[in-house]
C-alpha positions as a Markdown table, in Angstrom:
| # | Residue | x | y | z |
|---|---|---|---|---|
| 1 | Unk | 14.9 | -12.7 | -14.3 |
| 2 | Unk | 11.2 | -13.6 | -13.9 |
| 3 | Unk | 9.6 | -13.3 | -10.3 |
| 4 | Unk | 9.2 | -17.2 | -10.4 |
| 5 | Unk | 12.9 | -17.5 | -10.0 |
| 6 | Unk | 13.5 | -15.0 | -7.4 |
| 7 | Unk | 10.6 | -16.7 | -5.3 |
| 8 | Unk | 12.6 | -20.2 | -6.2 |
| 9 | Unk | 15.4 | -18.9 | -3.9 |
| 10 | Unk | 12.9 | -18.6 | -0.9 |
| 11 | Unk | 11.8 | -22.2 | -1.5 |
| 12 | Unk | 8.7 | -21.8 | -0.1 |
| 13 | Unk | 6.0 | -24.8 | -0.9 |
| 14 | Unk | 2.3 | -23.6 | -0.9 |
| 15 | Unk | -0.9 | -24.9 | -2.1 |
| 16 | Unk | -1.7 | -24.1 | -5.6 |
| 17 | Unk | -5.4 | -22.6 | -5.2 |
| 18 | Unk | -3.8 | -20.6 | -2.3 |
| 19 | Unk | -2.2 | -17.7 | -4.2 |
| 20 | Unk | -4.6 | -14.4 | -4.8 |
| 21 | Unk | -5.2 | -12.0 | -7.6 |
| 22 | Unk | -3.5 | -8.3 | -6.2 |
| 23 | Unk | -2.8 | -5.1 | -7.4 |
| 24 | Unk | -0.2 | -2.8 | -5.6 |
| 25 | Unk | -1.1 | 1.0 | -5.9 |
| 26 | Unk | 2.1 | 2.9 | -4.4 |
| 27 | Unk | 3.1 | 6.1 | -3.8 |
| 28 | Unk | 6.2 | 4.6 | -4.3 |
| 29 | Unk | 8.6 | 8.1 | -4.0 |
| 30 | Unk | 6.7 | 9.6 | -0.8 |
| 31 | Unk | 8.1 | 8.2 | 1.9 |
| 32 | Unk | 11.6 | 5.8 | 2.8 |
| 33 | Unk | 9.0 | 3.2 | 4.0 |
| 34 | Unk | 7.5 | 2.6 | 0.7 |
| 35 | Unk | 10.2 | 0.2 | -1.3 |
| 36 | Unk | 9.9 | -2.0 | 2.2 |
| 37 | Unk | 6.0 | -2.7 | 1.2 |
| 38 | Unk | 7.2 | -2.9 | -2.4 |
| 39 | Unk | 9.6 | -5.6 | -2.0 |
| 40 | Unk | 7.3 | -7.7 | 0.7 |
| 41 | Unk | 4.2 | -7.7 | -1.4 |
| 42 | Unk | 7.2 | -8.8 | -4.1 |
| 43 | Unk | 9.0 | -11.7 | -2.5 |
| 44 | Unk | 5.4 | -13.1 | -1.2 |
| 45 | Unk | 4.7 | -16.0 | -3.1 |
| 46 | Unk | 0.9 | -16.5 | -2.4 |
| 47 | Unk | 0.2 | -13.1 | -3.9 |
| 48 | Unk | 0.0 | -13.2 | -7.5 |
| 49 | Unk | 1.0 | -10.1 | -8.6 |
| 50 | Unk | -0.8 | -8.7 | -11.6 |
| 51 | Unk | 0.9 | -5.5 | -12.0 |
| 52 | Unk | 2.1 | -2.0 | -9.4 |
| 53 | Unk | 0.9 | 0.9 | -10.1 |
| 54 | Unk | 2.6 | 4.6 | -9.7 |
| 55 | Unk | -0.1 | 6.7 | -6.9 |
| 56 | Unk | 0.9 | 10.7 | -6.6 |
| 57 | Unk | 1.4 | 12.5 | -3.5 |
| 58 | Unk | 0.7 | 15.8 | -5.1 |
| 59 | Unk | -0.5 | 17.4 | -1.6 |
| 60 | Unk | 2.9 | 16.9 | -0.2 |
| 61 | Unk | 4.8 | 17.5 | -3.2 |
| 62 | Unk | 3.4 | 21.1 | -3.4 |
| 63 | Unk | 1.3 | 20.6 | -7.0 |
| 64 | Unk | 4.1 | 20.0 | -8.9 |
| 65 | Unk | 2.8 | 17.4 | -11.1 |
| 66 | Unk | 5.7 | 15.2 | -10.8 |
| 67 | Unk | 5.0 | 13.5 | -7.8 |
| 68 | Unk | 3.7 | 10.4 | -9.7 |
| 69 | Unk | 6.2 | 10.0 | -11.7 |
| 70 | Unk | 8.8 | 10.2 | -9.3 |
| 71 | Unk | 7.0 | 7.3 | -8.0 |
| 72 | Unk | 6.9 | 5.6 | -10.8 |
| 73 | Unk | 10.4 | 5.7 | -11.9 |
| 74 | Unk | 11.0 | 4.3 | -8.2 |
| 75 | Unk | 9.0 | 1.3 | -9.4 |
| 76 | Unk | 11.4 | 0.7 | -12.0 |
| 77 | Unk | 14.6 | 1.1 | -9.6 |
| 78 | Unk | 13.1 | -1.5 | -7.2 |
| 79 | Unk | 12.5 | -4.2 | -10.3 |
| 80 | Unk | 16.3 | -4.0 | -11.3 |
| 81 | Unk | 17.1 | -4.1 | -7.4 |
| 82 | Unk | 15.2 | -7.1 | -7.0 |
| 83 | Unk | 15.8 | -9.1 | -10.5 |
| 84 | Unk | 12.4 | -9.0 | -11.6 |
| 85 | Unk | 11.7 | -8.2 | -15.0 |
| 86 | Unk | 8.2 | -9.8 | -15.4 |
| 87 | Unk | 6.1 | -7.4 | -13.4 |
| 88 | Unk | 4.3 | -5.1 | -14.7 |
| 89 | Unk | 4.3 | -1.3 | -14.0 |
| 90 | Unk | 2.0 | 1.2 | -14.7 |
| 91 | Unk | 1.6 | 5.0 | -14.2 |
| 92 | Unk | -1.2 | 6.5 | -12.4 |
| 93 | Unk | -3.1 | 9.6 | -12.2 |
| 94 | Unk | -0.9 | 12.5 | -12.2 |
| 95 | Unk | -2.9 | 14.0 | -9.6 |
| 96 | Unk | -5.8 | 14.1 | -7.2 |
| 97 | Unk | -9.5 | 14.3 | -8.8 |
| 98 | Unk | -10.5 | 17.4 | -9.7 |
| 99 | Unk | -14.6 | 16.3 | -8.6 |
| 100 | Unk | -16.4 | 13.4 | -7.5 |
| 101 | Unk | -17.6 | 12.3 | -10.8 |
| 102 | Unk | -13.6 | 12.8 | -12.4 |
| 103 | Unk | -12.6 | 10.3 | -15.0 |
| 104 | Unk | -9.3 | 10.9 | -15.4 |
| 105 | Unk | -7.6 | 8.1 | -17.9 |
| 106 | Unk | -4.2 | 6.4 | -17.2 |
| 107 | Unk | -2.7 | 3.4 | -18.2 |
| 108 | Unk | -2.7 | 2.3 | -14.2 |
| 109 | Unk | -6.5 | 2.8 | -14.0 |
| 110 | Unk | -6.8 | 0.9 | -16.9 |
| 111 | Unk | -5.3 | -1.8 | -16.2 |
| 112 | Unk | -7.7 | -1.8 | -12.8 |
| 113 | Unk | -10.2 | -2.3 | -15.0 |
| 114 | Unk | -8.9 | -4.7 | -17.1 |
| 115 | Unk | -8.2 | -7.4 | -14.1 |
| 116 | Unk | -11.3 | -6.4 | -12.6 |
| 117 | Unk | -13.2 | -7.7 | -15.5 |
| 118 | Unk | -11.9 | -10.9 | -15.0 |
| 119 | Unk | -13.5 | -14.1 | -13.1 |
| 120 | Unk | -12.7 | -13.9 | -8.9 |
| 121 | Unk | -12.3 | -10.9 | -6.5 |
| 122 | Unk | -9.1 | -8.4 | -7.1 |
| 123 | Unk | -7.5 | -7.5 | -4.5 |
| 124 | Unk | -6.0 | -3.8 | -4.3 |
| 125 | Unk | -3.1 | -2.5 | -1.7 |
| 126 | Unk | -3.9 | 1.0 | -1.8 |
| 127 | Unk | -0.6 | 3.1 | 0.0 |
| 128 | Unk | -1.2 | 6.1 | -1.0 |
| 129 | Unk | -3.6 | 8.9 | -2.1 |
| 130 | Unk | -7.5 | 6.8 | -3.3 |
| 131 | Unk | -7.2 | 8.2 | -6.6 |
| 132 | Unk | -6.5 | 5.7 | -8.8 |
| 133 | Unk | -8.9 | 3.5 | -7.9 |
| 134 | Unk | -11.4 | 5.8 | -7.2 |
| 135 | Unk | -10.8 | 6.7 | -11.3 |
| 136 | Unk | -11.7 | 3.4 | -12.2 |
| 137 | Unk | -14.3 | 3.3 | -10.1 |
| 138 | Unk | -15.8 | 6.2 | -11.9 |
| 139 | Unk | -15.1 | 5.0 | -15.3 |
| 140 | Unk | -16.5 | 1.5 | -14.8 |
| 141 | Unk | -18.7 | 1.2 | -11.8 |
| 142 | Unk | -19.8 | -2.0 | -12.9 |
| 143 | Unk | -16.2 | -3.6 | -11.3 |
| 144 | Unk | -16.9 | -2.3 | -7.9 |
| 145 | Unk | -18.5 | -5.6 | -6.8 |
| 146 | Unk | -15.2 | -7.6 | -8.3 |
| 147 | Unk | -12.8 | -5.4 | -5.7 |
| 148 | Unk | -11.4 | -5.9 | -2.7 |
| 149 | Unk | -9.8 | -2.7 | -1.3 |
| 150 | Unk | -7.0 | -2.7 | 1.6 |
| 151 | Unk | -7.0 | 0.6 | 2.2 |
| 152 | Unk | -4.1 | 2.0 | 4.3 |
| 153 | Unk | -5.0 | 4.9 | 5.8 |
| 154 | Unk | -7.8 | 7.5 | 7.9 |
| 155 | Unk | -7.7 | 8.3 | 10.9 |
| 156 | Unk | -8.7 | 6.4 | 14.2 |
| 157 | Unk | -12.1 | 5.4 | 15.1 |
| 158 | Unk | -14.8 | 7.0 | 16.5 |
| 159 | Unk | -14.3 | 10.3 | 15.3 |
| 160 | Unk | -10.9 | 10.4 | 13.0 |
| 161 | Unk | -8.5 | 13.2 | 11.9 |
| 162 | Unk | -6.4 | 14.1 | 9.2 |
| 163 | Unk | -4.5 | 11.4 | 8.0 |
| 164 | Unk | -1.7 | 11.9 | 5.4 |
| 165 | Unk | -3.1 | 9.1 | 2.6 |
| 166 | Unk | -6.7 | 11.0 | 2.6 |
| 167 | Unk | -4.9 | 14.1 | 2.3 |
| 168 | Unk | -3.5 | 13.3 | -0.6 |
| 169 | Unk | -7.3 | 13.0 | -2.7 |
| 170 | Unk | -10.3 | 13.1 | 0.0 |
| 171 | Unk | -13.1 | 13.1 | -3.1 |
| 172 | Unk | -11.2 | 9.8 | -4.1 |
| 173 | Unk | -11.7 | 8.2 | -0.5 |
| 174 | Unk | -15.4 | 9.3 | -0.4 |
| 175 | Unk | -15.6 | 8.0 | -4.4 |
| 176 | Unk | -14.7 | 4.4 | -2.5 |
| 177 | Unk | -16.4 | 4.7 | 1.0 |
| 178 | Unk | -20.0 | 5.9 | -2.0 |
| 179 | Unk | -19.4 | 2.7 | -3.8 |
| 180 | Unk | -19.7 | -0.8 | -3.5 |
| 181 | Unk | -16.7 | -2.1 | -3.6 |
| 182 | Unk | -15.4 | -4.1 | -0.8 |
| 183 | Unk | -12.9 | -2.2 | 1.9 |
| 184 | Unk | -10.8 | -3.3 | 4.2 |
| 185 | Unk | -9.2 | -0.5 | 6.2 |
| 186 | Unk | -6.1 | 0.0 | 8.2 |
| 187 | Unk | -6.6 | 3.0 | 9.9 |
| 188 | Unk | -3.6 | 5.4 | 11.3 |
| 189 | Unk | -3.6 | 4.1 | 14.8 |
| 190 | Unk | -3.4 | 0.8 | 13.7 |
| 191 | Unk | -0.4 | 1.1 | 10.6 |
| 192 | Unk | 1.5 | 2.9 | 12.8 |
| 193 | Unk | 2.3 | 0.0 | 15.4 |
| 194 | Unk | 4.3 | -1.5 | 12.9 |
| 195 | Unk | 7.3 | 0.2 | 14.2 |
| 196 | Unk | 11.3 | -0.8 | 13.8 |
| 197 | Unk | 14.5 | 0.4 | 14.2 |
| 198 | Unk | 17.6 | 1.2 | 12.8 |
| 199 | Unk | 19.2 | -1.4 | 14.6 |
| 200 | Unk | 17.2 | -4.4 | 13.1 |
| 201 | Unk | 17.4 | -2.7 | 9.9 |
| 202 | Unk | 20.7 | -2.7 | 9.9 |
| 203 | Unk | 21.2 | -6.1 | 11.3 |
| 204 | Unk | 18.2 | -7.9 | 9.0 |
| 205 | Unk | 18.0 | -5.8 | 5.9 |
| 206 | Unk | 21.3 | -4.2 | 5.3 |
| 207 | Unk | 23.3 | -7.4 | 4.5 |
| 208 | Unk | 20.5 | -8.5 | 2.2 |
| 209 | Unk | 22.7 | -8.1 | -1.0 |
| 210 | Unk | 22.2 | -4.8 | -3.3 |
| 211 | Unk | 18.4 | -4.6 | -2.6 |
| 212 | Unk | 18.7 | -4.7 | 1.1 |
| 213 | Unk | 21.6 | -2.0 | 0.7 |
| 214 | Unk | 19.4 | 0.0 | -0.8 |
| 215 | Unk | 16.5 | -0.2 | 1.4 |
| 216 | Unk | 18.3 | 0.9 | 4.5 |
| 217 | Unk | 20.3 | 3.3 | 3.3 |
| 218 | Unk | 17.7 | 5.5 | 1.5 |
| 219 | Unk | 15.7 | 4.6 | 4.9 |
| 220 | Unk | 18.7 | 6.6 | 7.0 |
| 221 | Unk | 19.3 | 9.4 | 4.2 |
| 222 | Unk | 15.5 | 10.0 | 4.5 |
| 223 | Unk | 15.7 | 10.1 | 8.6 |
| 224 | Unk | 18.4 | 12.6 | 8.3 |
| 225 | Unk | 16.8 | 14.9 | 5.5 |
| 226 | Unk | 13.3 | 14.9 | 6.9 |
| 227 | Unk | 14.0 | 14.6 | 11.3 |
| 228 | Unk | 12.2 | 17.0 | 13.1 |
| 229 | Unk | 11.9 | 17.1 | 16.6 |
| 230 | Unk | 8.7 | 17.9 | 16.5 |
| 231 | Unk | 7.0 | 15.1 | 14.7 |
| 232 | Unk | 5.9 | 12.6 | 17.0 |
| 233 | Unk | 6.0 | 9.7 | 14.5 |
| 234 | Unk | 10.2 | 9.6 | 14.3 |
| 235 | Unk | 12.1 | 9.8 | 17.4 |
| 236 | Unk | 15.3 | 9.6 | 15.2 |
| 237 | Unk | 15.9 | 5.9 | 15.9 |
| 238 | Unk | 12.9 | 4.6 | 14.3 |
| 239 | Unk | 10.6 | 4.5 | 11.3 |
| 240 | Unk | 7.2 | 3.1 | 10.8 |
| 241 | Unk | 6.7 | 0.4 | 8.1 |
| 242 | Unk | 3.0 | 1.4 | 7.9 |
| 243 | Unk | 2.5 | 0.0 | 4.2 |
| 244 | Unk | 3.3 | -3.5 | 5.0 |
| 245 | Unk | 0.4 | -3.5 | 6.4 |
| 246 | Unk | -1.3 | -4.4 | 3.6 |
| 247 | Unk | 0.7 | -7.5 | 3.3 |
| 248 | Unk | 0.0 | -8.7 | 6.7 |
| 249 | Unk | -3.9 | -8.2 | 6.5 |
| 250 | Unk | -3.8 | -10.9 | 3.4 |
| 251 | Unk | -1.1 | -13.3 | 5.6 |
| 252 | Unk | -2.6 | -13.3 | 8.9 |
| 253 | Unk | -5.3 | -16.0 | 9.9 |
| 254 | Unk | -9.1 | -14.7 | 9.1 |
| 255 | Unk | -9.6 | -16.7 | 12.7 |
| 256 | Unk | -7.7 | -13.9 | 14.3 |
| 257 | Unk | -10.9 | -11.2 | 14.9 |
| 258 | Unk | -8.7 | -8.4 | 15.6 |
| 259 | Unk | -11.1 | -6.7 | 13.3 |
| 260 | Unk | -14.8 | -5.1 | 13.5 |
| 261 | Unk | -17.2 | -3.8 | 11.0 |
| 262 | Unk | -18.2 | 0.0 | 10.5 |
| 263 | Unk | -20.7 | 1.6 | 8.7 |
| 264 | Unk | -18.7 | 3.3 | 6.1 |
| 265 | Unk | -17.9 | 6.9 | 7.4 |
| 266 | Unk | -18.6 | 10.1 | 5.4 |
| 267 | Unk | -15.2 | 11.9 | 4.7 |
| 268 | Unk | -16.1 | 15.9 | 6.5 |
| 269 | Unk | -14.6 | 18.6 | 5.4 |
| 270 | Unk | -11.8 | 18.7 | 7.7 |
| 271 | Unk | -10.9 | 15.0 | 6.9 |
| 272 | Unk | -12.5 | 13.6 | 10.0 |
| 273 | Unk | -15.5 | 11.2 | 10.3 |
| 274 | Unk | -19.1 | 11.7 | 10.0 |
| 275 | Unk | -21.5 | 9.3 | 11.4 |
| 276 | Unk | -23.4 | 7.7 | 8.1 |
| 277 | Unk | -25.3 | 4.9 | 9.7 |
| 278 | Unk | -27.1 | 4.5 | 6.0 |
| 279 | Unk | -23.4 | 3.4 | 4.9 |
| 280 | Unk | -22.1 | 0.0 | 3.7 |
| 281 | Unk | -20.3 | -2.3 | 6.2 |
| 282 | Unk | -16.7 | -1.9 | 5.7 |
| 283 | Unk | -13.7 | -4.3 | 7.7 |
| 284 | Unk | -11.3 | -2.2 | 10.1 |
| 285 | Unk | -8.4 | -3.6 | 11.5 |
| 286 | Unk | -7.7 | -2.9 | 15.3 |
| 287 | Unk | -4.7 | -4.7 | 15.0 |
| 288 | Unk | -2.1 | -6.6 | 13.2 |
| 289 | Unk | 1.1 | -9.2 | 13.9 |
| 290 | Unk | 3.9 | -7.2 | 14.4 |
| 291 | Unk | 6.2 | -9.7 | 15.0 |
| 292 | Unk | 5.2 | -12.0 | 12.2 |
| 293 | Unk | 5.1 | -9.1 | 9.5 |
| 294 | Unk | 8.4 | -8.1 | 10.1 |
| 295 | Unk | 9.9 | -11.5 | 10.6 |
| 296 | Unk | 8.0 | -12.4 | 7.3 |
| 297 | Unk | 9.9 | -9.3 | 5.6 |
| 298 | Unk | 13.0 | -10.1 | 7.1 |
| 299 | Unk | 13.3 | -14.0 | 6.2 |
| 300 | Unk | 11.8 | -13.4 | 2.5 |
| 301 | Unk | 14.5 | -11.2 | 2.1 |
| 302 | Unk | 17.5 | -12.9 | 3.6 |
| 303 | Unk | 16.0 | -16.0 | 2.1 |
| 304 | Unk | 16.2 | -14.4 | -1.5 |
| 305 | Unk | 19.3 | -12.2 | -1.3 |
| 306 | Unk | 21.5 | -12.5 | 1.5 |
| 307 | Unk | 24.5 | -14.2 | 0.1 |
């Protein structure tokens, strides 16, 4: 079925100049939140979705080199979920660069460079580790002025700290923050308010045919696997939805100002900030619409497969 006639069943009517060139980057395998960004950014019709792309999360994963695939092959399982068979996929890099100046070729940076070629701004929802785009950026410099860059992730303003999506390739954020590409950053502190729990999940996801089956239930076989007391971020009863974010930045009035300007940080050596007032202005969210980001998931995907 082609992502036309999924976004039929939602009905919604919007202006024809409204929707927006985007590119999902996802560490689609990482984390049970993922396929929740992955199926928002999906079902949102003013986002016109030229292709998701498979992001490793080799630091986690040990080294393995199979991180990205995993992801990848998640990709695919979250198509046939949703009935969309007209979206492309791509694999990324298999792993983080191995210098600053690293060109490593895929078909996902590719295909970066391909849309960036073209006529308006591309728009990138980067949920994982920089690498992907940072290898583009390498390879073609020349597109940097053509991106727009949401990146989800860093650590809290003034000073930062280690932050799990800069972990993953910190050369590949510093790669970004060096050129001039435009960024919009959602920084740890801010990602993480976009908190649920099991409870709505279950009550506004679950009955949302096979793919909101799926969504919860690899959500609650993920809190059991991976609970531990002693990470602050799950109490047991509830997971953060931090990718969405990415979606909500794009939805939310520009009238809103709940963001400021920073001179682009420098990326230290133990992954928090370093005052570079000679750096480009970059947008930093201090705050997003809970409410309407989740209500938005929720109705999109009652709206397109609850029966």
């Amino acid at each position: 079925m082609k992502r036309s006639e999924v976004l039929a069943r939602i009905g919604l009517d919007i202006p024809p100049a409204s929707p927006i060139r985007l590119l999902v980057d996802t560490d689609a395998k990482n984390e049970a939140d993922d396929q929740y960004a992955i199926m928002h950014h999906l079902l949102t019709p003013m986002f016109d979705i030229r292709g998701i792309i498979a992001a490793h999360f080799e630091q986690k994963a040990g080294g393995t080199g199979e991180s990205m695939e995993k992801s990848y092959r998640e990709i695919e399982k979250l198509l046939g979920l949703a009935q969309i068979d007209d979206v492309p996929y791509f694999r990324g890099c298999a792993g983080p660069l191995k210098s600053r100046n690293d060109v490593p070729d895929c078909e996902g940076v590719r295909q970066i460079i391909r849309e960036a070629r073209q006529s308006g701004k591309l728009y990138i929802a980067v949920q994982g580790a920089m690498t992907n785009i940072a290898a583009a950026l390498n390879a073609a410099p020349e597109i940097a002025p053509n991106l727009v860059v949401l990146w989800n992730g860093g650590g809290p303003y003034p000073d930062g700290r280690p932050e799990f999506n800069v972990m993953q390739d910190p050369e590949a954020v510093r790669v970004l923050l060096e050129s001039d590409a435009e960024v919009w950053q959602i920084p740890q502190n801010v990602y993480c308010t976009l908190e649920v729990t099991l409870a709505e999940l279950k009550r506004r996801v679950y009955p949302c045919g096979e793919p909101g089956r799926y969504l919860y239930n690899q959500l609650v076989a993920e809190n059991h696997t991976e609970y531990n007391p002693g990470f602050l971020l799950r109490t047991g009863e509830n997971w953060i939805l931090g990718d969405n974010t990415t979606a909500a930045v794009l939805l939310m009035s520009r009238f809103r100002g709940n963001w400021h300007t920073e001179h682009a940080p420098e990326i230290l050596s133990d992954l928090t900030y370093g005052a570079n007032p000679n750096g480009k202005l970059i947008r930093v969210y201090d705050g997003i619409d809970v409410r309407m980001t989740l209500e938005d998931l929720f109705c999109k995907l009652e709206l397109a497969y609850r029966p």
